[in-house]
C-alpha positions as CSV (number, residue, x, y, z in Angstrom):
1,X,-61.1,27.6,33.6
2,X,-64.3,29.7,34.5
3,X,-65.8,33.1,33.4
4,X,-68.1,34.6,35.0
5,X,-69.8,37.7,34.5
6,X,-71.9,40.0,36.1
7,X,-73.9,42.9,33.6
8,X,-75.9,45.2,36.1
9,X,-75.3,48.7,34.7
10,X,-71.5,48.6,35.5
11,X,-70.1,45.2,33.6
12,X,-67.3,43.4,35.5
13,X,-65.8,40.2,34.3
14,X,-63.2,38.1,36.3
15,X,-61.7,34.7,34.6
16,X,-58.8,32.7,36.5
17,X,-57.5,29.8,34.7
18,X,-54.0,28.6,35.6
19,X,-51.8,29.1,38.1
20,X,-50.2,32.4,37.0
21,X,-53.1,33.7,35.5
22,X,-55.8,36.2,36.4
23,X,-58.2,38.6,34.2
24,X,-60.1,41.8,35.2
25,X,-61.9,43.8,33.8
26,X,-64.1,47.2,34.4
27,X,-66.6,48.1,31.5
28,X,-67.9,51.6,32.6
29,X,-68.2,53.6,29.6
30,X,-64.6,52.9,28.2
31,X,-64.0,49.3,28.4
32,X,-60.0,48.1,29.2
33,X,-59.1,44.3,29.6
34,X,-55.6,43.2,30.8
35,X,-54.5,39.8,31.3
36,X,-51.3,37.8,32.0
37,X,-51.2,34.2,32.7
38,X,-48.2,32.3,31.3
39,X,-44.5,33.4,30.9
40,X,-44.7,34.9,27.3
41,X,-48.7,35.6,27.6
42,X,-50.5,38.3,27.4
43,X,-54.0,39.7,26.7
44,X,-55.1,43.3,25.8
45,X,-58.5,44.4,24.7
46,X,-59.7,48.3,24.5
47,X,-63.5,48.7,23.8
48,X,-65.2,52.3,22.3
49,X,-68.8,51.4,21.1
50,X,-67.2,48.8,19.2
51,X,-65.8,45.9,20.8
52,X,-62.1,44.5,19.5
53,X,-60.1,42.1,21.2
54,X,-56.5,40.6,20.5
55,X,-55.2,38.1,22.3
56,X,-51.9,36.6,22.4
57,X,-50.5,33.4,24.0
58,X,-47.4,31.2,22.7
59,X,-45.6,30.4,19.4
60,X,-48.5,28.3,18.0
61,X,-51.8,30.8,19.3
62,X,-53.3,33.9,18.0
63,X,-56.5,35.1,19.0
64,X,-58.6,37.8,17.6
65,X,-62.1,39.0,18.4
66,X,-64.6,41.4,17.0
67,X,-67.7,42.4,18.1
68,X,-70.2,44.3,16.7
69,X,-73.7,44.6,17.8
70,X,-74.7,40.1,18.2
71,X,-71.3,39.6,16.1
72,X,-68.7,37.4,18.2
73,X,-66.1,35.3,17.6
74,X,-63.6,33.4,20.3
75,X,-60.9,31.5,19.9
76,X,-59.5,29.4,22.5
77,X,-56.0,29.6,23.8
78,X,-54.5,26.0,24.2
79,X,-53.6,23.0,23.2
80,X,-56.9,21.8,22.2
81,X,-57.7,25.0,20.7
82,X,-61.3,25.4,19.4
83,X,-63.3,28.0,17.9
84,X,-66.8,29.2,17.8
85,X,-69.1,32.5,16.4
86,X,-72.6,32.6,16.6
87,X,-74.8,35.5,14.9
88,X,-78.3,36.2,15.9
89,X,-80.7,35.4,13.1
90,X,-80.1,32.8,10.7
91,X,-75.6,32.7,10.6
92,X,-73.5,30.1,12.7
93,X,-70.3,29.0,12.3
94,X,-68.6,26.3,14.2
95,X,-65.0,25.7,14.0
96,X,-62.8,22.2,15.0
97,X,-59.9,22.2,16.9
98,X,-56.5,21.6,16.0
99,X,-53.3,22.6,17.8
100,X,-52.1,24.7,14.8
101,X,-55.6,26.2,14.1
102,X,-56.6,29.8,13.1
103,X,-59.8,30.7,11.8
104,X,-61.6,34.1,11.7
105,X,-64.8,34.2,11.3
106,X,-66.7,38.2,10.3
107,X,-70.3,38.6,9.1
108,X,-71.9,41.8,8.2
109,X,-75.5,41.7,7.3
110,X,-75.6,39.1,4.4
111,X,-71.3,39.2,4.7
112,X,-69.4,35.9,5.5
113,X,-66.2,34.9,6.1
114,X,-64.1,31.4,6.3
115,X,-60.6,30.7,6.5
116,X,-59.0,27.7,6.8
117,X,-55.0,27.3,7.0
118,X,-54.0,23.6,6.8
119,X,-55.4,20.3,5.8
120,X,-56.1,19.3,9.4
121,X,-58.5,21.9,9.8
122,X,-62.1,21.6,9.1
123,X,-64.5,24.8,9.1
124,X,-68.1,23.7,9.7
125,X,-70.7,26.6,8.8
126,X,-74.5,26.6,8.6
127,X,-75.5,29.6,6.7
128,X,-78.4,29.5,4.0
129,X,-76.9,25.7,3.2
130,X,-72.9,25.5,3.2
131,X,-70.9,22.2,3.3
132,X,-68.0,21.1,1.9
133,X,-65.0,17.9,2.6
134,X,-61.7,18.8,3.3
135,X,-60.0,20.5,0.2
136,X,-62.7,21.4,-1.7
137,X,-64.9,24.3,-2.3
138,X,-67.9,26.1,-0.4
139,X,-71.4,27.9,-1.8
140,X,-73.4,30.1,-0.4
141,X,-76.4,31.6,-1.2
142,X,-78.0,34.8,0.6
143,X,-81.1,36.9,-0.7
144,X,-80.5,34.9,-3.9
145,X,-77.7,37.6,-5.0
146,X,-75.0,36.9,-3.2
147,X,-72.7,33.6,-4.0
148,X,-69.5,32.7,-2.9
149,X,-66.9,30.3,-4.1
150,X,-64.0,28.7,-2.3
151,X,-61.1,26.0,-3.6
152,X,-58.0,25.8,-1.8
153,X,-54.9,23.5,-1.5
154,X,-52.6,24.2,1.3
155,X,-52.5,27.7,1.6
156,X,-55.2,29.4,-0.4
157,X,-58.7,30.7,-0.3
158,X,-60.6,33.2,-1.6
159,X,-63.2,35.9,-0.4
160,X,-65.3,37.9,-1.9
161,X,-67.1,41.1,-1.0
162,X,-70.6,41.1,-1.4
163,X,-72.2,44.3,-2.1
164,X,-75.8,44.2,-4.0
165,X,-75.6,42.2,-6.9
166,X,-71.4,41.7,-6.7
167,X,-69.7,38.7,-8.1
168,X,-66.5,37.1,-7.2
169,X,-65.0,33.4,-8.3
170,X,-61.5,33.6,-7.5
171,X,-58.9,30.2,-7.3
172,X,-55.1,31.2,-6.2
173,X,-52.3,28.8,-5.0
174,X,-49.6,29.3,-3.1
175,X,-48.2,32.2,-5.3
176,X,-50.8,33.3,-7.8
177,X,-53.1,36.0,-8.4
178,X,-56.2,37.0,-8.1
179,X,-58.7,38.0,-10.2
180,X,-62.5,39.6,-9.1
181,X,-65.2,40.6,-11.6
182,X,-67.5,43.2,-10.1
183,X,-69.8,44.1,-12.9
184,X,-67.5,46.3,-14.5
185,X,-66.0,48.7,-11.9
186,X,-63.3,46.7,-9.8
187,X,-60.5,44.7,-10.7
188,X,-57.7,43.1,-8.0
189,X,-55.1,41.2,-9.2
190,X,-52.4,40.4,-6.2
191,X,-49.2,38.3,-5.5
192,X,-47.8,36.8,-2.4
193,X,-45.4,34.8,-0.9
194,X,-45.6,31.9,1.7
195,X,-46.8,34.3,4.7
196,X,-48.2,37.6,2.9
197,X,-52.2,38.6,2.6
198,X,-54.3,40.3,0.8
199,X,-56.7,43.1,2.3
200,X,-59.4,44.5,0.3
201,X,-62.2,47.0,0.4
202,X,-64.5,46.9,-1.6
203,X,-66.4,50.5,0.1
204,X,-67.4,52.8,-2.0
205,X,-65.4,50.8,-5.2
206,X,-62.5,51.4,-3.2
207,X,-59.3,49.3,-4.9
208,X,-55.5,48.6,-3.4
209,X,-52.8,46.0,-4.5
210,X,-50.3,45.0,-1.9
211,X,-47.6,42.6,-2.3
212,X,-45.2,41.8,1.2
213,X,-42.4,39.4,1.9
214,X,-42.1,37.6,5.5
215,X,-41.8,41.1,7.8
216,X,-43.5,43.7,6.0
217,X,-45.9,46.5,6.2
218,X,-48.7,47.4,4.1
219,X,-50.5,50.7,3.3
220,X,-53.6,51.0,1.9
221,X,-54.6,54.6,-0.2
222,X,-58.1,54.4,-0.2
223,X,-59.1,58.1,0.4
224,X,-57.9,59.9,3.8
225,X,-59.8,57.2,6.5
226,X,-58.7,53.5,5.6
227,X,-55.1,52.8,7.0
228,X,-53.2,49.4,7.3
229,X,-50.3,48.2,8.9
230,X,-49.3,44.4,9.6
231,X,-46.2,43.0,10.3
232,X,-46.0,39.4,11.5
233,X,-43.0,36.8,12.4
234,X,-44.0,33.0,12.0
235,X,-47.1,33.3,12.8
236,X,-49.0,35.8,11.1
237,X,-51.4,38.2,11.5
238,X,-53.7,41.1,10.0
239,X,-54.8,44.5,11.5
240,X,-57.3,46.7,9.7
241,X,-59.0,49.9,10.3
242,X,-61.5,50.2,7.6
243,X,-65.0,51.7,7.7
244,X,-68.3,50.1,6.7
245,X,-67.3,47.1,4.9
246,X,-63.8,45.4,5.6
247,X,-62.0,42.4,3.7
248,X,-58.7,40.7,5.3
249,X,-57.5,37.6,3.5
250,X,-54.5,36.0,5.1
251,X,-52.4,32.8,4.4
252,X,-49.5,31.3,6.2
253,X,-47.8,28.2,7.1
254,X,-48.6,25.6,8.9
């Protein structure tokens, strides 16, 4: 597997890998990426000043990546599946590999988030001082506002929106709620099943509750410009078109 790529005004980007596989791409102005390689495979990625990219392979891969400005994230597409997203400036996250992995990795400004869906996956993340074993918790610390707490078993974890001085300690399990204390304008409380999410935006005190079975969609009222719709089979996944400052939290089996 090889990429190679060649930005001179015009970008162009060609990427063979197996035997049935070939990508092309043309970035002038409006960027479109296509790619098929194995039987049940394919990748499509549409680019307006914004870069998003979805990708998906088999049963066991999903692949998502957003770019804005030095923001990227990759996820790899095998069997030895691995992760990594590297911020300019002080944010890195590095993921391990595991066949069954999924991470999504997002940072705005001082924003961070990091999921982790099974006990076999570890999330390793150097930002301002982060550690943490297997199924325990996480801290950060930015610009000596922001904090974040994270304890999980299985299938939970928690995020937190950090605007200005906002504060959010959350613990859920498989089918609890959620509680977050912004000062004293924003409360979620939400309920899910073994494959449901939580999305949340926390723009302009903006506030939804969603609750959906295995095969569901989800709306979100949040004025007339935030819509979301997801609707997943085994394994899940989230789409969200939110402005300024978005929040997907997502659980799901193994």
């Amino acid at each position: 597997m090889y990429v190679r790529s060649s930005l001179v005004q015009r970008n162009f980007v060609r990427c063979t890998w197996t035997e049935r596989t070939y990508v092309r791409s043309s970035l002038v102005q409006r960027n479109f990426v296509r790619c098929t390689w194995p039987e049940r495979t394919f990748v499509r990625a549409k680019s307006y000043g914004t870069s998003f990219v979805a990708i998906g392979t088999n049963a066991c891969t999903y692949v998502r990546a957003k770019s804005y400005g030095t923001l990227f994230v990759a996820l790899g597409p095998n069997v030895r599946t691995f992760v990594r997203a590297k911020r300019c400036g002080d944010s890195f996250v590095a993921f391990g590999p595991k066949v069954r992995t999924f991470v999504v990795a997002k940072s705005y400004g001082t924003s961070f988030v990091a999921l982790r869906p099974n006990l076999r996956t570890f999330v390793g993340a150097k930002c301002y001082g982060i550690s943490w074993p297997e199924c325990t918790y996480v801290r950060m610390s930015q610009d000596l506002r922001n904090f974040v707490r994270y304890s999980w078993p299985e299938r939970t974890y928690v995020r937190t929106s950090q605007v200005l001085h906002n504060f959010v300690c959350c613990t859920s399990p498989e089918r609890t709620d959620v509680r977050s204390s912004l000062g004293l304008r924003r409360f979620v409380r939400c309920s899910w099943p073994e494959r449901t999410y939580i999305r949340t935006s926390h723009e302009l005190h903006n506030f939804f509750c969603c609750t959906s079975p295995e095969r569901t969609d989800v709306r979100s009222s949040l004025g007339l410009r935030s819509f979301v719709r997801c609707s997943w089979p085994e394994r899940a996944y989230v789409r969200s078109s939110l402005v300024l400052r978005n929040l997907v939290r997502c659980s799901w089996p193994e």
